[in-house]
N, C-alpha and C positions, 0 to 999 in steps of 0.2 A: 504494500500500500504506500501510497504517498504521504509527503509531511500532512495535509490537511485531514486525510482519512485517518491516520494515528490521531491526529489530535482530536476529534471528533469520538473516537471511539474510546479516548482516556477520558474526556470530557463525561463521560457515564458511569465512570469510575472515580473519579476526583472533585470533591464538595467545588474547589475553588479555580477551577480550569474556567476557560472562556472570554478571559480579559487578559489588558496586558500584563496584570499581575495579580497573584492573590494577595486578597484582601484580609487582613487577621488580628484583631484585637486593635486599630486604631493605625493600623500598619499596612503596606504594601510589602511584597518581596516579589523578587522577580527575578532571571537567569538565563544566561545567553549562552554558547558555543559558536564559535569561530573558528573557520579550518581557511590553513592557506589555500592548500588547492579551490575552497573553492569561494573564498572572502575575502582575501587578503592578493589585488593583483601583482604580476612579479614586479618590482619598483617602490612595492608600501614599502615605507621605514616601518623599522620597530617603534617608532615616536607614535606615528600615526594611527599604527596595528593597537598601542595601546588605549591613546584618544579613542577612535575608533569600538575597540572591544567594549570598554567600559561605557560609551557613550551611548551601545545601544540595551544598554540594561538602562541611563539614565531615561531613554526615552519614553520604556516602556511606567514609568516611575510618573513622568510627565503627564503621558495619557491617561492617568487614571487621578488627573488634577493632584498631585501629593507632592508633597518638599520631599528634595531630594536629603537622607540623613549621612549614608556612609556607604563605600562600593570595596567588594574586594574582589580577587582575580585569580584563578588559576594560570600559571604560565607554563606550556609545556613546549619540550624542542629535543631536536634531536642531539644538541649538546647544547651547554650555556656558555654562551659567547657574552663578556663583561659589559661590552659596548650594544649588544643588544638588549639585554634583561635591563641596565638604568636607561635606557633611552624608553622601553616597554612601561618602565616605572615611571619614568617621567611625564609619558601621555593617560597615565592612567590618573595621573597625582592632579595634573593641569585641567585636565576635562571634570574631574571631581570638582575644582577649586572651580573651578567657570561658574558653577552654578551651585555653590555654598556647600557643597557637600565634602565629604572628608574620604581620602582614599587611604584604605587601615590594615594595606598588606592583602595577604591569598596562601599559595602553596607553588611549589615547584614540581615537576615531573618530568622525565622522560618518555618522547614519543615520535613514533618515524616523522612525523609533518610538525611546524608549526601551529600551535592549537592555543588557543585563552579561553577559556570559559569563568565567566564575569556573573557574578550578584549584588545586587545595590538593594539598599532596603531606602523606602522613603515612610512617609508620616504625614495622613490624612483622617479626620474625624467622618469625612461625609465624599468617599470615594466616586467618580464618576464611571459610570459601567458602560458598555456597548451598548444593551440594552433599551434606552431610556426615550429612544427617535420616537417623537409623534409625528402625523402627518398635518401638513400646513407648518413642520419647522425646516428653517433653513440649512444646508449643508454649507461645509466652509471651511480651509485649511490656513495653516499659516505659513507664512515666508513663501518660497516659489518650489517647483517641482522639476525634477530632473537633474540635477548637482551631480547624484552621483553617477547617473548614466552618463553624462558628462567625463567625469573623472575617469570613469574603465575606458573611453573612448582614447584619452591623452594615455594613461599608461600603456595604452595599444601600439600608439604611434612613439613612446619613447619620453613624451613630457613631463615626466614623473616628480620635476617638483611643483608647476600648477595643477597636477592629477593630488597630488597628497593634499595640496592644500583644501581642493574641496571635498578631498575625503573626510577631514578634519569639518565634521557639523558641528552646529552649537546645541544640545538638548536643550530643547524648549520648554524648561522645568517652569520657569519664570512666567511661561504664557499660559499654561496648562495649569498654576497656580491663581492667575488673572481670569483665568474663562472657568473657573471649573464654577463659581455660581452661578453660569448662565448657560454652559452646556447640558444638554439632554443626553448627549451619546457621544463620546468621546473614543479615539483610539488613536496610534502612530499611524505613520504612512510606507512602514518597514517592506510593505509587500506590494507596495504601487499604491496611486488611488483607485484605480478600478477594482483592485482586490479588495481594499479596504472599506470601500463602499458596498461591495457585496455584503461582507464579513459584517458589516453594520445592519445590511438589512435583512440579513440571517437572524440576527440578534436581538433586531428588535422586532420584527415580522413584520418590514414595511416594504416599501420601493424607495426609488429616488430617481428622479430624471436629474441631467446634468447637462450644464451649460458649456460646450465647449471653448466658445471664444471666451468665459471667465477665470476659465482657469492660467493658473501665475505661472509661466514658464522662467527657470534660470536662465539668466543670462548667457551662461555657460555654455547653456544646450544649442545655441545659436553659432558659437565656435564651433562646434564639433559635428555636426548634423548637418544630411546630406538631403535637405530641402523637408517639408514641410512634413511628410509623413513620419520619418524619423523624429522630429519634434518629438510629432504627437505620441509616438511608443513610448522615446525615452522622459515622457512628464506624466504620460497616464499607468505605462505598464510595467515600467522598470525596477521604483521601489530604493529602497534602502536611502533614500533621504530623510527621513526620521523626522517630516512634519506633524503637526497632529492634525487629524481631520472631525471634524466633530459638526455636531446639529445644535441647534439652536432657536430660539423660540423668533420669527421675525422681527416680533415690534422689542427684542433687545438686542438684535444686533450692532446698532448704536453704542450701548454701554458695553458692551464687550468689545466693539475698536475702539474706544475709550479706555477700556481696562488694560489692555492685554498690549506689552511692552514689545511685541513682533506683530508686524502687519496682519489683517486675514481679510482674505478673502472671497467672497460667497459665490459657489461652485455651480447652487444647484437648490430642490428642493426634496422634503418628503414626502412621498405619496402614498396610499393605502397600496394594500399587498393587490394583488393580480386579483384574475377570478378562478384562478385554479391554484389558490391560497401559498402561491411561491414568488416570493422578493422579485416585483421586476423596477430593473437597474437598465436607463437607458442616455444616450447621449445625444443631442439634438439627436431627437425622436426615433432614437436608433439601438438596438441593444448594445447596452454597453457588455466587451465580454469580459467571465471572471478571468482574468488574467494578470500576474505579476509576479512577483518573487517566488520562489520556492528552495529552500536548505534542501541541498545535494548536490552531486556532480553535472546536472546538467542546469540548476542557475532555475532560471526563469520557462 
């Protein structure tokens, strides 16, 4: 089975599966893996791989509205090289500190690839679920989409110190703390937006039509892309930019770009489910398909 169909079918086995993180006495926790072969392209520093690792345990932290508290790291390799492991620690220490949080150590191992698997615990009284989409709320992410499809593109071609750079995201703990009174349904954008938006109206048994000329493309993606359609994969389907995408009730989306210290931008809206009671998700009037990210060797 694939990653969605394990998770699905742990999700029947585990109280607190379904969100970016579980939720547990006033807490989030949450946990990531990262394998070279197939997260890390050849050109990441170990600076980056550790921003990077740690950063997308902060996101899932993020999307579920909670202050980020403290992240730790497993680091494994096939030997320890001195100048890899503190530069690992140094991106892991610096993305902690971006957003208030404290990095407090992990474990060491040996193993054929390069591998981090990261946990960050954050701290929320009143956590924001997937779940929560009504219909007549607006959908809507923040900052722009496509960064990192952008970046695999430069490390393709050899550019590997503007590819790290946009590898290196900001977790958007800050905005995810600012929107979480006004979000209905929140999550990352780890697996695309089109994935993400499905994932949402799984979650909360609704629809969403989507607006494509509103969505925030990176800059980036205009460097690297090979005319229009390319855009559009690498901002809807690619994933791994660590926006949050979240719903929201219309008449406060006002106070929430008031609130929220990173741009957002409204995507699209909610709609009731089908008439044959299954999430439909489309894009100027068009199905949108579930596609983006997927953990394994073949990516997306």
């Amino acid at each position: 089975m694939d990653e969605r169909a394990a998770l699905r079918l742990l999700a029947g086995e585990l109280d607190h599966a379904g969100d970016d993180a579980a939720v547990i006495d006033g807490h989030v926790l949450t946990t990531d893996m990262l394998h070279e072969t197939t997260d890390f392209p050849r050109g990441t520093t170990r600076y980056t791989a550790g921003w990077r690792s740690v950063g997308a345990s902060l996101s899932d932290v993020a999307a579920m509205g909670a202050d980020a508290v403290a992240g730790v790291a497993v680091y494994a390799a096939p030997t320890f090289e001195p100048d890899d492991l503190e530069s690992f620690v140094a991106g892991a220490r610096d993305v902690c500190e971006s957003v208030g949080a404290r990095y407090v150590g992990g474990d060491l191992d040996t193993f054929e690839e390069f591998t981090a698997s990261t946990t960050v615990l954050g701290k929320t009284d009143d956590p924001v679920l997937r779940s929560g989409a009504n219909p007549g709320d607006v959908l809507c992410v923040t900052g722009t989409l496509g960064r990192s499809g952008a970046a695999l593109r430069l490390f393709e071609t050899g550019e590997t110190e503007r590819a790290n750079e946009l590898f290196r995201f900001e977790p958007r703990v800050g905005a995810g703390l600012a929107l979480a009174p006004f979000a209905t349904a929140m999550m990352d954008s780890s697996d695309g937006l089109a994935r993400s938006v499905h994932q949402l109206a799984e979650a909360s048994e609704c629809g969403f039509e989507l607006d494509g000329e509103s969505i925030p493309v990176a800059e980036s993606v205009g460097e690297v892309a090979d005319g229009a359609e390319e855009e559009r994969d690498l901002s809807l389907f690619f994933g791994e930019d660590f926006e949050l995408v979240f719903t929201v009730p219309e008449d406060e989306v006002g106070d929430a770009r008031d609130a929220s210290p990173t741009p957002i931008s409204v995507v699209g809206g909610v709609t009731e489910e089908g008439d044959d009671s299954e999430a439909t998700v489309t894009i100027d009037g068009e199905p949108l398909p579930d596609r983006g990210y997927t953990h394994g060797k073949d990516g997306q």
